[in-house]
N, C-alpha and C positions, 0 to 999 in steps of 0.2 A: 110225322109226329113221333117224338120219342119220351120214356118215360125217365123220370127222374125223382130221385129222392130227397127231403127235405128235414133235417134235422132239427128242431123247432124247440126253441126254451120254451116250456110249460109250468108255470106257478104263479107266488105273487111271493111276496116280501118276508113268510114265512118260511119259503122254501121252494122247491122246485125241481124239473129235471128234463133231459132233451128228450123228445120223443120223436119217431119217424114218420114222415106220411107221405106216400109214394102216389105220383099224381102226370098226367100226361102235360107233356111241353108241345104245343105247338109253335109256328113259325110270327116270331114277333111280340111274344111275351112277353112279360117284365116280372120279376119277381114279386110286384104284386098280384099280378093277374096270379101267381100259382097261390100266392095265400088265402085268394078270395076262395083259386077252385079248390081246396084244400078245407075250407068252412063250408063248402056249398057238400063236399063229398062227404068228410068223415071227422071234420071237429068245429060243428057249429057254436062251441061253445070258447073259440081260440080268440084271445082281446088278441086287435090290432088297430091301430088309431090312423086314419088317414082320409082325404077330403078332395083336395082337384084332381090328383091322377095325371098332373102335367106338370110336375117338378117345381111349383110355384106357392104352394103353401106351406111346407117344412112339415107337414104331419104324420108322412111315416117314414121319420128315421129310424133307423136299426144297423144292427152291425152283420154285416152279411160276408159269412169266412171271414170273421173278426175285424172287415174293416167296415167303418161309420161310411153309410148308404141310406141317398134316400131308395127307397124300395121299387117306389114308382118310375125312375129312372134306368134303374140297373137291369139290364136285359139276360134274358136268362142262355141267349146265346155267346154272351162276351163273359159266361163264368160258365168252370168245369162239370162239367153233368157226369162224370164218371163215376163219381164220388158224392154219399152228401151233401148239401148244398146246407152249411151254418145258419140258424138264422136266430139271431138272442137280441134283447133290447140293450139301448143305448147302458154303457156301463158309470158313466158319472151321474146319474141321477138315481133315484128312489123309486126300486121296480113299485108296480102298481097291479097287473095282472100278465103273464104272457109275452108279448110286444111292444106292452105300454107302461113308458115311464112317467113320473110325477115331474113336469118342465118347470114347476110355477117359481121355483127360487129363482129361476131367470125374467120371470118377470116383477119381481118384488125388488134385484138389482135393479132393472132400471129406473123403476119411480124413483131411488136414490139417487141420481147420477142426477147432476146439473143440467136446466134444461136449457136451448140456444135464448141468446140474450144478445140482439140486435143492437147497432149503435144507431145513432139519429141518424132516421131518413135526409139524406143528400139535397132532396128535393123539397118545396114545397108541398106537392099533391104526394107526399109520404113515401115514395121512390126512392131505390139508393141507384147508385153506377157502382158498378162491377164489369171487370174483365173476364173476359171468354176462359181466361186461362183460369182464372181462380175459379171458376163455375165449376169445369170441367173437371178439376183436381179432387172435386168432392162425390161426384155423378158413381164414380166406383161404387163409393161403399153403401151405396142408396140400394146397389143390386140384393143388397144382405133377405134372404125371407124367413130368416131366423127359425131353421131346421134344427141348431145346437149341433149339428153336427163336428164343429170346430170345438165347443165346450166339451164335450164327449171323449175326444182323440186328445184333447191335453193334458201330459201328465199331473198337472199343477192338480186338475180337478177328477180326473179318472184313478190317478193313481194314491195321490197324497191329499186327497180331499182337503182341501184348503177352500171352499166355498163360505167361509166369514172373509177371507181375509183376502180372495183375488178374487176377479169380476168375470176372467174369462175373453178371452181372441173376440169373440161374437162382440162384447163392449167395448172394448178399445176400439171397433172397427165404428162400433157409435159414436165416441167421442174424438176420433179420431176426424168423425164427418162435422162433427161441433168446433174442434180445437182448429181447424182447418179452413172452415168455410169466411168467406170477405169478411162478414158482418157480425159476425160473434165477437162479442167481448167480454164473456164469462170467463174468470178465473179455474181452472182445475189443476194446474201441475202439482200445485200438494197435496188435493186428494187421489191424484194417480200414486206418488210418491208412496202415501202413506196409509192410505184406503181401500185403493183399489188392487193392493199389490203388483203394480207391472214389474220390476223389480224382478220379479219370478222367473217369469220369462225371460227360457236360455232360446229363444229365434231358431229352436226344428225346425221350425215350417211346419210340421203334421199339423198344422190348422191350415195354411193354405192348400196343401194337397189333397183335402178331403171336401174342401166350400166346391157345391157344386153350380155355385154360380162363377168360378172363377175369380172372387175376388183375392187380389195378392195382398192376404193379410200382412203377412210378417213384414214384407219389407214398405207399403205401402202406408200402413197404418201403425202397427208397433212399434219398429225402428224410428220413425217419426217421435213417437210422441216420447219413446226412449228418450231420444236426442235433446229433445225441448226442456226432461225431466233433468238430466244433465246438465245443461245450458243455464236451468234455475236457479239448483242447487248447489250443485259441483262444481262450476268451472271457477277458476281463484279468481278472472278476473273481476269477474260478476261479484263474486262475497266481498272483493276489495270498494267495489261501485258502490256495495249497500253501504260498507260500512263508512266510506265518503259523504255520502248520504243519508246515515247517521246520525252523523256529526257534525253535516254540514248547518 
């Protein structure tokens, strides 16, 4: 058992400030487990928001040594005990108290976003046919348990607050599962264009190196739907087709 220290944002949206609270690490921890014994020892009054405790509901993100972690994941043997151990709330959203941020604009994005919109059932008994390959191409982004931790780590929304006017890696990786899948035949490349800001997006990747499900945002989902946004708008041959089309 050895002891370690914990630097911890303490306030709410008025203000705030890091405080220390020095606490024993035993073998197999996670940096949840010290926040819980850290409220049970000496600040029963510390918000932290979180619910399975097995990296499957996204509820306690945080940025842990400045980077976006879920808490419950992050073992307190695979980071340095020598020193402080950081631990502040997510920086693109609206502190709320301590640990916990205000998520809900992420859910208010998505009631907006177009929902899937199926073509006629194939079959009779209302069945489609679909290939394995098409199935599988979509099953990725399904893994999403929408932690925000990819919204958090992007400049677009952490740094330059543009939350009217981009949607954020975490949605494209939804409509990326929409625009992709056999059966959809919903329209969105103009409101990706023009709504949803993808456009913004310069492809870091700091969204895919922080999703702890391993979904490969950028190149799997972004670049994707980049390309199609392109292919609509931009490419000459396509504006030559419409305007044949036009005309015709």
């Amino acid at each position: 058992m050895a002891k370690a220290t914990f630097r911890i944002w303490r306030g709410n949206s008025d203000g705030g400030r890091f405080e220390d609270y020095e606490t024993n690490i035993s073998e197999g921890m996670v940096v949840l487990d010290a926040i819980h014994q850290i409220q049970a020892e000496s600040a029963s009054d510390l918000a932290v928001r979180w619910n399975c405790k097995a990296g499957k509901c996204g509820a306690c993100s945080a940025e842990v040594n400045g980077r976006p972690k879920l808490m419950c994941m992050t073992r307190c043997n695979e980071i340095p005990l020598d020193k402080p151990v950081t631990l502040e709330p997510m920086k693109a959203f609206p502190l709320i108290k301590d640990l916990v941020t205000d998520v809900s604009w992420n859910f208010r994005v998505k009631k907006k976003l177009k929902k899937f919109k199926p073509r006629p059932s194939d079959n009779e008994d209302g069945s489609w046919i679909m290939s394995q390959k098409d199935i599988d191409r979509v099953q990725e982004f399904r893994k999403c348990i929408e932690c925000f931790l990819c919204q958090d780590v992007c400049h677009v929304l952490r740094e330059h607050r543009l939350h009217d006017e981009f949607i954020g890696p975490r949605f494209f990786v939804y409509l990326a599962s929409l625009e992709m899948h056999p059966l959809d035949t919903e329209k969105r490349l103009a409101d990706l264009k023009e709504n949803d800001g993808i456009g913004y997006c310069n492809i870091t990747k700091c969204c895919t190196k922080v999703c702890p499900e391993d979904i490969t945002i950028t190149d799997n989902a972004i670049i994707p739907l980049k390309e199609r946004v392109v292919d609509e708008f931009y490419d000459p041959l396509t504006k030559l087709f419409r305007v044949f089309k036009k005309n015709g």
